[in-house]
C-alpha positions in Angstrom: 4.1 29.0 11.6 1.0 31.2 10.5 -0.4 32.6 13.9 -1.5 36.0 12.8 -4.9 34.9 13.4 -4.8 36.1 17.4 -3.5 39.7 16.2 -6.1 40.5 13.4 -9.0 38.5 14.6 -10.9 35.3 13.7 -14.8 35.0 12.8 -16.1 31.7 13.1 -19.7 33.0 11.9 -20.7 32.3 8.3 -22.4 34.7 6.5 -26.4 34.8 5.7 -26.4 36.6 3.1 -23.7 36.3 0.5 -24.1 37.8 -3.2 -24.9 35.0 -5.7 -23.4 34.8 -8.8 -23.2 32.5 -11.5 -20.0 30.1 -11.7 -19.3 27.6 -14.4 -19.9 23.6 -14.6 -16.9 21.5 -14.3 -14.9 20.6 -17.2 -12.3 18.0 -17.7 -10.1 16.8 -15.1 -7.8 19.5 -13.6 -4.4 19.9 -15.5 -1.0 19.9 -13.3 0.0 23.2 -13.4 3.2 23.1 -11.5 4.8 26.5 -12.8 3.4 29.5 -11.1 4.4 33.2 -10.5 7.5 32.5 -9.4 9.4 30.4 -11.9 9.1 29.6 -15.5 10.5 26.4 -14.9 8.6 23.3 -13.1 9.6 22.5 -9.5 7.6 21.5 -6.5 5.7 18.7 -8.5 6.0 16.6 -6.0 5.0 17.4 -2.3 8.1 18.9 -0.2 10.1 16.5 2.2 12.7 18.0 4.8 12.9 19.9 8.0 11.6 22.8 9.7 13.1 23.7 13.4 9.7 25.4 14.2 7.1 23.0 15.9 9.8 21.6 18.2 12.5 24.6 18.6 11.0 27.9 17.9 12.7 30.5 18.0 14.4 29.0 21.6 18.3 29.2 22.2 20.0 25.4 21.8 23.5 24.2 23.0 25.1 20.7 21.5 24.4 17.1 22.5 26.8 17.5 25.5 24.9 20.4 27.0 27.3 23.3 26.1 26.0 26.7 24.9 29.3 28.9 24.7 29.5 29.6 20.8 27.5 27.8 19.6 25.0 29.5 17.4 21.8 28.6 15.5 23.6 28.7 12.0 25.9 25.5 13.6 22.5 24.1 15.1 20.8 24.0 11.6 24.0 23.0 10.4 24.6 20.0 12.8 20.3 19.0 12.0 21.6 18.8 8.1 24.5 16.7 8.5 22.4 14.2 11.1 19.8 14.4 8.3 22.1 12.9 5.6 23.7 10.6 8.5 20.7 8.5 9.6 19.4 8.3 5.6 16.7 10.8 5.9 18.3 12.6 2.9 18.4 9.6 0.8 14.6 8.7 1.6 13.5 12.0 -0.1 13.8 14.4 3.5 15.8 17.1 1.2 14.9 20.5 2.5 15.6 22.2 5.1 14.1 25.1 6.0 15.0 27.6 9.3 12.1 29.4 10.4 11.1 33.3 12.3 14.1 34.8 14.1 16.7 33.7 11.6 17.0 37.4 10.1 17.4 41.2 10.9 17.1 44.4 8.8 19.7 46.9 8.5 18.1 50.7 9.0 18.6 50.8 5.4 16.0 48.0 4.9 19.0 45.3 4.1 18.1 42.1 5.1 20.2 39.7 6.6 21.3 37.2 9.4 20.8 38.2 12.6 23.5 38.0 15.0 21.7 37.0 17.8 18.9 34.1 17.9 15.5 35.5 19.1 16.6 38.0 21.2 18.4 35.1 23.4 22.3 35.5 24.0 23.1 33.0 21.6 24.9 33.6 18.2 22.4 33.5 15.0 23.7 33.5 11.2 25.7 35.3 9.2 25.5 38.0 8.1 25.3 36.9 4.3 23.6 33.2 3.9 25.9 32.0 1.6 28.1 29.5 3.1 25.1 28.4 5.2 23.5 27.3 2.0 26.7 26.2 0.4 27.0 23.6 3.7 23.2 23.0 3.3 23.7 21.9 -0.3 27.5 20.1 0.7 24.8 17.6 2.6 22.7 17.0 -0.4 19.5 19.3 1.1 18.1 22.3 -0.6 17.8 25.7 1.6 14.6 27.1 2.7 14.1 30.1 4.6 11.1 32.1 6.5 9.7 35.3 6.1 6.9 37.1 6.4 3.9 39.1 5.1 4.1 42.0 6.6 6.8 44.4 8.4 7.5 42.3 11.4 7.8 38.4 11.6 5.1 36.6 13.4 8.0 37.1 16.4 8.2 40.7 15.9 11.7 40.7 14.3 11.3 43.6 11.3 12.6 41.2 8.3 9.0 41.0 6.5 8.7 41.1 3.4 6.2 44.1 2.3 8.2 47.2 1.1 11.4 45.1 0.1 9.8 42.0 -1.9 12.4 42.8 -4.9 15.6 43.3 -3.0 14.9 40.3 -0.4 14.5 37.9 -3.5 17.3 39.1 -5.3 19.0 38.6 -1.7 17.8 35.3 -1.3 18.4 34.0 -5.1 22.3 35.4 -4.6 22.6 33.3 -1.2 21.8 30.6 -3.2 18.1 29.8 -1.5 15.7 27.2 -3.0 12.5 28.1 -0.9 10.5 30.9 0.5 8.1 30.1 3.7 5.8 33.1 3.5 3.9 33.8 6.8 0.6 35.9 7.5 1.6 38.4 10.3 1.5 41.7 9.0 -1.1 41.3 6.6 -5.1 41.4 6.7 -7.4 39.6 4.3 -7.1 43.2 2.7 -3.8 43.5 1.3 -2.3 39.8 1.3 -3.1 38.6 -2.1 -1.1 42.0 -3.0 1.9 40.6 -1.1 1.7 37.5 -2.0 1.6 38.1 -5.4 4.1 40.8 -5.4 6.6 38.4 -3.4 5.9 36.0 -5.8 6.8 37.9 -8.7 9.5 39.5 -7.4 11.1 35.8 -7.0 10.4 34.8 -10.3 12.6 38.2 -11.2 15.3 37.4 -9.2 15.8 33.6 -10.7 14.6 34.7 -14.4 18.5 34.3 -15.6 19.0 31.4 -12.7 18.8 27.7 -13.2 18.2 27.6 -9.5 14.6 28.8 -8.8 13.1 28.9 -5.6 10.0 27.2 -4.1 7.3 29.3 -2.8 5.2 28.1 0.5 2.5 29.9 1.1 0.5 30.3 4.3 -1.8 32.0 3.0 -5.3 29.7 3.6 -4.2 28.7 7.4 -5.6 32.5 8.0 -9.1 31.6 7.6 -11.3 29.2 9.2 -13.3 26.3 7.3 -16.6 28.4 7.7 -14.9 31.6 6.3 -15.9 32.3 2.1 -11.7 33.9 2.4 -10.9 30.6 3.2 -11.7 29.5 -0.3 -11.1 32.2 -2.3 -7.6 32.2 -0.9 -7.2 28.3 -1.8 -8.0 29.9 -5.5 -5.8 32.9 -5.8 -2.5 31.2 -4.3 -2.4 28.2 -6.7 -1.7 30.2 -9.4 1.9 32.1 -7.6 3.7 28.8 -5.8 3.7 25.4 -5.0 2.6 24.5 -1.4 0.3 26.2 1.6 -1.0 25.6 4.8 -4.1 25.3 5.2 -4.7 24.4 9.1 -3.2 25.9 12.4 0.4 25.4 14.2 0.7 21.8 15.1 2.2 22.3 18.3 4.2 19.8 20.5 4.2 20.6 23.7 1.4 21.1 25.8 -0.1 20.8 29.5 -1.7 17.5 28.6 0.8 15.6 26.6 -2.4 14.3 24.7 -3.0 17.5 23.3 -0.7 16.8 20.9 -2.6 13.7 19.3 -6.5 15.0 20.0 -7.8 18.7 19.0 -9.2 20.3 22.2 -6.7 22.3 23.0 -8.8 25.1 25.2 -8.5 28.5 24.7 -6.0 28.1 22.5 -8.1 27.3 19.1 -5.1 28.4 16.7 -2.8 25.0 18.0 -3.7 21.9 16.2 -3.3 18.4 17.4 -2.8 15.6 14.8 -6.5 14.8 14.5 -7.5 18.5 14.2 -4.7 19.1 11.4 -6.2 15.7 9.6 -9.9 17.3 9.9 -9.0 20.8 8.4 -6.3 19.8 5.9 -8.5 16.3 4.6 -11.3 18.1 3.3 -9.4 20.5 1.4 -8.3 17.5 -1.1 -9.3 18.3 -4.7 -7.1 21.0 -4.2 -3.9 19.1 -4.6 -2.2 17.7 -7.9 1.0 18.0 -9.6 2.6 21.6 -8.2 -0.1 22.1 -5.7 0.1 21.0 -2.5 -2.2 21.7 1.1 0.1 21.6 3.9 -1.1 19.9 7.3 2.1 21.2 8.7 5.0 19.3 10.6 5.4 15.9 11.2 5.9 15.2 15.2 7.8 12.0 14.6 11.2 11.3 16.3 12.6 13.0 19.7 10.3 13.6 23.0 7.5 15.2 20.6 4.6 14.0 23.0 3.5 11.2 20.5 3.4 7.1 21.1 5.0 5.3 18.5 1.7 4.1 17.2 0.1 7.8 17.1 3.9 8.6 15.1 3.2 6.2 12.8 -0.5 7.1 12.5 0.6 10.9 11.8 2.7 9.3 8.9 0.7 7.3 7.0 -2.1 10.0 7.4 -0.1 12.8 5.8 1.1 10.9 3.4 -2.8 9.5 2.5 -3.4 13.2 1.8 -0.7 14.0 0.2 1.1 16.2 2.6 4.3 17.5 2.8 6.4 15.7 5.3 8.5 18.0 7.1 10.2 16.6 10.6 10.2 18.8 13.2 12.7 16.7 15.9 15.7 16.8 17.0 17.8 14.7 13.9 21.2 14.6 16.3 19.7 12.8 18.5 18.6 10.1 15.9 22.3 10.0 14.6 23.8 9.9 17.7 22.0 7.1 18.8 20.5 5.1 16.2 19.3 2.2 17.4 17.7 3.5 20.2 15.7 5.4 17.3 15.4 2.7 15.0 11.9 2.8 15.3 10.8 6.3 14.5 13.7 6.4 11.5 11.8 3.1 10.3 8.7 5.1 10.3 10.3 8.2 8.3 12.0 6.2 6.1 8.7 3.8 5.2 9.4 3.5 1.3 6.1 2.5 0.4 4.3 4.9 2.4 6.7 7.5 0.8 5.5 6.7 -2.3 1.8 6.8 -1.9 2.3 10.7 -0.3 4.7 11.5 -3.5 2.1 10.2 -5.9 0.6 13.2 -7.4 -2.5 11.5 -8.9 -5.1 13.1 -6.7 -4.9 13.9 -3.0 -6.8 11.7 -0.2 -10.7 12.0 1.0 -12.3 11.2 3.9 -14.3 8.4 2.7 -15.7 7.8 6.2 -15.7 8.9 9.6 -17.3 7.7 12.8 -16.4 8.0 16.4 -14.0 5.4 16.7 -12.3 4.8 12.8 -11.5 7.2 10.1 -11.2 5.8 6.7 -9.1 8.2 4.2 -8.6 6.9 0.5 -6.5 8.6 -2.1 -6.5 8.0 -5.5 -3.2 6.9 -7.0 -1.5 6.2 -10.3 -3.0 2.8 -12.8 -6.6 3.3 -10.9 -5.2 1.9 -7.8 -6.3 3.2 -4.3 -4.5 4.1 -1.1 -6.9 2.9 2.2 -5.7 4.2 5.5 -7.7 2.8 8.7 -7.1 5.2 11.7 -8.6 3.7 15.2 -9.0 6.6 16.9 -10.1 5.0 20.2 -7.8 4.1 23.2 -8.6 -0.1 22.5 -7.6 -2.3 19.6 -10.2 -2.9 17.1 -11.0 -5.3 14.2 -11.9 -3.7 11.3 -12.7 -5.0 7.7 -12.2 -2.7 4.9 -15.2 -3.3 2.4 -13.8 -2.6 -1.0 -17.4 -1.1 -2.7 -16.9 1.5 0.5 -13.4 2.2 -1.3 -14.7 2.1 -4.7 -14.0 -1.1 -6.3 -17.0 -3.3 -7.9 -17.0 -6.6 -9.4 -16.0 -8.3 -5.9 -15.6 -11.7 -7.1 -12.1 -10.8 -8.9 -9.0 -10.9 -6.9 -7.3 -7.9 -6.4 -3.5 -7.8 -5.1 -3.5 -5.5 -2.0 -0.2 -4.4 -0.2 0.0 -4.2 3.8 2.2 -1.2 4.0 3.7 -1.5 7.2 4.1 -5.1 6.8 5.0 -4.9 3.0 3.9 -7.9 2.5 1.4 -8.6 -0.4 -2.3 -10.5 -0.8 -4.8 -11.4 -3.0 -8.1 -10.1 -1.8 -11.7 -10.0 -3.1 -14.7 -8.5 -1.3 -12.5 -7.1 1.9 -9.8 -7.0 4.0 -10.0 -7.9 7.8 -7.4 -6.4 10.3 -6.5 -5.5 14.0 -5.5 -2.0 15.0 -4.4 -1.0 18.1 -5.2 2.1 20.0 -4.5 5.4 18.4 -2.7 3.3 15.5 -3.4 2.7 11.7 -3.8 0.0 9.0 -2.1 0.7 5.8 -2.9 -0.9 2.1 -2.6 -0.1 -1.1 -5.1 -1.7 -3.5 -4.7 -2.0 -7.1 -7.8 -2.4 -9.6 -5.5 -5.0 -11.9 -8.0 -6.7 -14.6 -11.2 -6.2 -12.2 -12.3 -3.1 -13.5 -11.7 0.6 -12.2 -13.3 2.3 -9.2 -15.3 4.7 -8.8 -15.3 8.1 -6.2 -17.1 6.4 -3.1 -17.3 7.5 0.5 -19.1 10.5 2.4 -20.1 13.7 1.5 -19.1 16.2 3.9 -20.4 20.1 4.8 -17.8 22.7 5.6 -16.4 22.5 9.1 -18.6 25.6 11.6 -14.7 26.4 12.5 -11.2 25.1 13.6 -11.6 22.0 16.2 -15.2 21.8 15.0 -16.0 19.0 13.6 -18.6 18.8 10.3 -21.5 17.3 8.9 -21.7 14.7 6.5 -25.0 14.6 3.7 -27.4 11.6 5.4 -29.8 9.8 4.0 -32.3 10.1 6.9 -34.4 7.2 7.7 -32.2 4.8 5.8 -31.9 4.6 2.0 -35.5 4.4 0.8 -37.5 6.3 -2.4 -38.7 9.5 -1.3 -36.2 9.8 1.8 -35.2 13.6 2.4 -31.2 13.9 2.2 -29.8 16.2 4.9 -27.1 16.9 7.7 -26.3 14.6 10.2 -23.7 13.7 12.1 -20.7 11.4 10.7 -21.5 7.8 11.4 -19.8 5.9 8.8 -22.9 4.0 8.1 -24.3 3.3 4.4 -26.6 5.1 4.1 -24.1 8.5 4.5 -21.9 6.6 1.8 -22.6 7.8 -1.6 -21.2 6.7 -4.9 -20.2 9.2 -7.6 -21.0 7.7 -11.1 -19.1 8.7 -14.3 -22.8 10.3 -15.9 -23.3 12.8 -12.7 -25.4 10.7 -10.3 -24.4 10.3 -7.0 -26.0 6.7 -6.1 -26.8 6.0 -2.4 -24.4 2.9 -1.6 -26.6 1.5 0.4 -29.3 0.9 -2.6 -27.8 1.6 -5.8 -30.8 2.1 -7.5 -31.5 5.2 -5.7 -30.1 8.9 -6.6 -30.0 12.1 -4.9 -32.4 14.4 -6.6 -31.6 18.2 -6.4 -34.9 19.5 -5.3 -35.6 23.4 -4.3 -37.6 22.0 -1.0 -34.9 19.8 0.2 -32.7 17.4 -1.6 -34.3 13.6 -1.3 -33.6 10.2 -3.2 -35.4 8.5 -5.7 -35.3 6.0 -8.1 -31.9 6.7 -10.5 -32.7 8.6 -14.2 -30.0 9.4 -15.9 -32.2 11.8 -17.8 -33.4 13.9 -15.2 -31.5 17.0 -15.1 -31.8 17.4 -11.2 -30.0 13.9 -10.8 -26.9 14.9 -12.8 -24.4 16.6 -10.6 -20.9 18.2 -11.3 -18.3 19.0 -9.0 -15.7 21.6 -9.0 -12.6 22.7 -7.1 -14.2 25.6 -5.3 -16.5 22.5 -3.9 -19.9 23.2 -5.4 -22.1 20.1 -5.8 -24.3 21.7 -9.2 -27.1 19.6 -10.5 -29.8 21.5 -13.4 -28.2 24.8 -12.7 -28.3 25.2 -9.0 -25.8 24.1 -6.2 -26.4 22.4 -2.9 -27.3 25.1 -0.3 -27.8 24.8 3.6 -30.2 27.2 4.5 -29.4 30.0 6.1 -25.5 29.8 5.8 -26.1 27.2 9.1 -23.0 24.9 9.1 -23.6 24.1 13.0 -27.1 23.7 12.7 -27.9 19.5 11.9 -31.8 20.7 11.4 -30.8 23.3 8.7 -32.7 21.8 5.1 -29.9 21.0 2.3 -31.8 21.6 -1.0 -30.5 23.5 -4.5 -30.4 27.1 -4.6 -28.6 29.9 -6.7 -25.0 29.5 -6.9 -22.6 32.1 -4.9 -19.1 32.6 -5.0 -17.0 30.9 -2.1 -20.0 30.6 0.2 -18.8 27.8 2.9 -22.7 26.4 2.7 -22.4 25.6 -0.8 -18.5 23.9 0.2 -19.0 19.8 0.2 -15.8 17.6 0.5 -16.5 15.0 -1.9 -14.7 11.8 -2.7 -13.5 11.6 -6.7 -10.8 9.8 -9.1 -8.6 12.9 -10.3 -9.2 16.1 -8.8 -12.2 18.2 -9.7 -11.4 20.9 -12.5 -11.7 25.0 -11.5 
């Protein structure tokens, strides 16, 4: 959860005028950097897999399978989703945290934090009052403990167990308990003073666990306080690296809704701060080349399993989508039911417990672009380990399609050698050349991972995207207008998937239209345009960075005016600002661009 949003406000607008100042070419590939404010030792290399009660429970009171209430408390309900965790084989997959969100706690007049005997303000019993035979139990069922706080004074549910005056004594609490994560929250806190609580939290676990072989993991929900077209947005992706190891980065994905299709598209009406599973994919993809070893952007919880308003096919789309980017997967379901009644479940667990797809989300190499995007498919590609790629194919339309995967649109050359691709939902295993031909049906997704074996290794290929206007807005992609042809002004359009809004990033800076390789995108002060490819022209040799500048002879790509909704705005080179969404491209790359 990170709704704070509605209480302090939300601009959408993107500033005209934003101070320039000089910011450094990209050097060599980022290194992992996995230990962070709090905790000298590495954890969180890998990207978080568990529970969280939030998307589907709240802070709502529960009663057991059978329907009965009468004593029994949230503690036992957290409890019970633990031990049904480890009973259907979640736990042994790799779903090992579980973390109990707002409304756990209280806070003692004296500022002592601890379980609250009552769950959000219902009748029904909460926690403890010390956490330490919860997390002993937690632990018994081979899970790590996470808990949920919050920025500020009061919890995003108004319960006074935040954080800010008490960072110290509440990580000294939560280290004693035995707790291996944090969830920080936003309420509470303004762009202002969060860094400050952030940081200080962050320290102040790192304190707490300095003499402890049992650190704890610090999520941060920092970045879902900003929109895409916001320069804090950015500058808040920078500053949180550095004190833990995951953070959200789009709004609540939320479950229940009016429209049961809410859940799956991103219009949900007045309501901009609750994300679908297409909306969450838009603001969390083009935040990629922020992930790596120890860093993770979190799309939020995975709606698989239980009455969660999803088809099985838009479940198993959710899946392999987080795991393309490298999310962390945490369920948000009702696990008794599963373990109660496997079988009748056998499907969604057989999602969940997808080893392959597992593995491509756990691989750390780089985290997954969107290589292309029209109205009807989505193509997201993420580098992985040995060079190899992972393609999802997302049919976003309400009929099956037939789709071939062109492997130069994923990055591979030399198409006469055979390359061994792997169906992941099939698990079976091909030889393929040029492409790949498959059926998906409605709302549902095709899954391969392709490895560059002795055919040589690919290159960063796919679109080249503008900063999103705002949440459930969708972007522009950089366009070749008129086709790819010398002399032909690059600019916004919007996302066809069509060549010439395909671009190919080559090892000496060029960025090669894929539709004629032979031409380059020249960073011109008028406008940017393509011409013939010369690898010593200075205006043709572009580097990349984390923050997302695209630099080429000193200057980075600009949209005019700061106009991210505007397709007519010119893109040409300009002076270099700090954080300014209109110089923020998502780019497709091998290993994730250095700071």
């Amino acid at each position: 959860m990170a709704r704070q949003h509605v209480a302090f406000g939300f601009g959408y607008a993107v500033l005209a005028v934003i101070t320039a100042v000089t910011v450094l070419d990209s050097g060599p590939p980022a290194i992992a950097d996995p230990i962070a404010a709090n905790t000298s030792t590495a954890i969180g290399v890998k990207p978080m897999m568990g529970f969280n009660n939030w998307a589907r429970f709240t802070c709502a009171a529960q009663a057991r399978l059978d329907g009965t209430r009468t004593g029994y408390s949230f503690q036992q309900f957290m409890q019970d989703q633990a031990k049904a965790m480890k009973d259907t084989g979640l736990v042994a997959a790799g779903y090992t945290n579980l973390t109990v969100d707002d409304c756990w706690m209280q806070r003692t007049s004296a500022g002592y934090l601890h379980g609250a005997a009552n769950w959000g303000g219902s009748s029904q019993p909460g926690f403890d009052w010390e956490l330490t035979d919860y997390a002993d139990y937690v632990h018994s069922q081979g899970m790590e403990t996470g808990l949920y706080s919050t920025s500020g004074v009061n919890t995003c549910q108004g319960v006074p167990g935040g954080v800010q005056g008490h960072e110290q004594a509440d990580a000294n609490s939560l280290a004693y308990w035995g707790v291996d994560s944090l969830k920080l929250d936003n309420c509470g806190t303004t762009f202002d003073n969060r860094q400050q609580e952030f940081t200080a939290t962050a320290r102040a676990l790192g304190a707490a666990t300095a003499n402890n072989p049992r650190k704890i993991l610090f999520n941060e929900s920092a970045p879902a306080g900003a929109s895409p077209a916001q320069a804090e947005k950015y500058r808040t992706m920078d500053w949180v690296r550095g004190l833990g190891q995951m953070w959200r980065v789009s709004p609540d994905i939320a479950v229940w809704h009016a429209n049961p299709a809410s859940a799956w598209d991103w219009q949900h009406g007045a309501d901009y701060y609750e994300g679908g599973v297409l909306q969450n994919l838009t603001d969390t993809v083009a935040l990629a080349r922020y992930n790596g070893p120890g860093n993770h952007n979190d799309a939020d919880m995975l709606l698989i399993g239980d009455n969660n308003q999803l088809t099985i096919a838009e479940q198993r789309s959710q899946f392999a989508l987080w795991s393309a980017m490298g999310s962390p997967l945490m369920i948000s379901t009702d696990v008794r039911r599963m373990a109660a009644d496997p079988t009748a479940y056998a499907t969604q667990l057989g999602i969940l417990k997808n080893a392959d797809i597992i593995a491509v989300d756990q691989d750390t190499t780089a985290g997954g672009y969107l290589a292309s995007r029209s109205p009807g498919v989505d193509v997201v590609v993420k580098p992985l380990a040995n060079g190899a790629r992972a393609v999802t194919v997302l049919n976003k339309g309400t009929s099956s399609t037939n789709y071939t995967i062109d492997l130069a649109r994923v990055g591979f050359g030399n198409l006469t050698c055979a390359r061994s691709a792997k169906n992941l939902w099939t698990h079976t295993t091909s030889q393929v050349t040029a492409s790949i031909t498959t059926t998906i049906p409605a709302h549902d997704n095709a899954m391969y991972t392709i490895a560059a074996g002795n055919c040589g290794a690919a290159l960063p290929v796919g679109q080249i995207q503008a900063a999103q206007p705002g949440f459930q807005a969708a972007a522009f992609c950089l366009d070749a207008h008129g086709g790819a042809t010398a002399g032909a002004s690059v600019g916004l359009y919007g996302c066809t998937g069509n060549n010439n809004q395909q671009w190919q990033r080559k090892a000496n800076g060029q960025i090669a239209s894929l539709a004629n390789t032979g031409l380059c995108v020249s960073g011109e002060t008028t406008g940017l345009k393509l011409a013939a490819c010369n690898a010593n022209d200075a205006k043709q040799t572009w580097t990349y960075n984390r923050a997302g500048q695209l630099k080429a002879n000193g200057l980075c790509a600009d949209i005019a005016g700061g106009a991210l909704d505007n397709v007519n705005a010119t893109v040409a080179t300009y002076s270099c600002g700090s954080y300014q969404p209109n110089q923020t491209w998502s780019a497709p790359f091998s290993t994730p661009p250095a700071a």
